[in-house]
C-alpha positions in Angstrom: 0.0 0.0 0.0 1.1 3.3 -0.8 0.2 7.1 0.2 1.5 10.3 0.2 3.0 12.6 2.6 3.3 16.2 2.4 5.3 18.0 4.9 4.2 21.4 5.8 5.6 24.0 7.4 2.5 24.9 10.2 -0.6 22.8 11.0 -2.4 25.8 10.2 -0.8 24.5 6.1 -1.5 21.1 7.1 -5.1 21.5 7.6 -5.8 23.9 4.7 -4.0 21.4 2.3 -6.2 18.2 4.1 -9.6 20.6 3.7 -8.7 21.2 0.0 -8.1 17.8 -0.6 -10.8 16.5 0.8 -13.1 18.8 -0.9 -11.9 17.4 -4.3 -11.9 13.5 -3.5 -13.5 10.7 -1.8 -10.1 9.5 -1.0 -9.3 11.3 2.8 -6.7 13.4 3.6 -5.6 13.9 6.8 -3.2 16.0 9.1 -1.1 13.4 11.3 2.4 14.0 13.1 5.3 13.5 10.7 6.9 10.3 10.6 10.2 10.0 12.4 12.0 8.8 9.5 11.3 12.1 7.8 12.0 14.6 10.3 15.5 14.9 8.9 14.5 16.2 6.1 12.1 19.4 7.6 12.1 20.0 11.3 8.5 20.2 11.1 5.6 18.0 12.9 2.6 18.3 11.0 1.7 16.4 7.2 -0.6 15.5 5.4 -1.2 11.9 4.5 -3.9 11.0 2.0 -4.1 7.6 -0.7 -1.3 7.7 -3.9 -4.4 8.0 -6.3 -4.9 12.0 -5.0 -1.4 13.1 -6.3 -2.2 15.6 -8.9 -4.5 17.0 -6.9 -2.6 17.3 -4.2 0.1 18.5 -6.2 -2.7 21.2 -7.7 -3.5 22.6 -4.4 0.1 23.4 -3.1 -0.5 27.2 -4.0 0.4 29.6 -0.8 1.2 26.8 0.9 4.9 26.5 2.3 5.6 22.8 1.4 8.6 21.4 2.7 8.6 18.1 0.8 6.5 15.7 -0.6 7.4 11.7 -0.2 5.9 8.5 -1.1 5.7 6.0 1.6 5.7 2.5 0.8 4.0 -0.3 3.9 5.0 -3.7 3.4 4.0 -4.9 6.9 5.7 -3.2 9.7 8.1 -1.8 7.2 7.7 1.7 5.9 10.2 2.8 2.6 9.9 6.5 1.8 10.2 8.0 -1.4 11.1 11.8 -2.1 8.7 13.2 -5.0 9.0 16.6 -4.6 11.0 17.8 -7.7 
């Protein structure tokens, strides 16, 4: 299973991006802590994680929004692969 997560630089981005997505798709989006593994990369808490199959949209409705990166993680089991995407 895959999804994406968008790191954001406030939770007050977070839940703007999650509202905007949801709006557009019956595929949630929602604003969860960031992953430990990807801390490294932003120093941020706060993402949004919503289903692989919402990526152009997501990727549509990153205007005004300070995004500080967008991965793809991967669940095989307990194990979690992520994938930057943010180009």
């Amino acid at each position: 299973m895959s999804d994406i997560i968008v790191i954001v630089g406030s939770v007050t981005s977070a839940t703007r991006l999650a509202r905007r997505i949801n709006s557009q798709s019956t595929e949630m989006a929602r604003v969860i802590s960031t992953p430990a593994d990807l801390h490294v990369h932003s120093g941020c808490s706060y993402s949004v994680r919503t289903s692989l199959k919402n990526e152009s949209i997501v990727r549509n409705n990153l205007g005004g929004l300070n995004i500080k990166g967008i991965f793809i993680e991967k669940r095989d089991g307990n194990e979690r692969s992520y994938y930057d995407i943010s180009r």
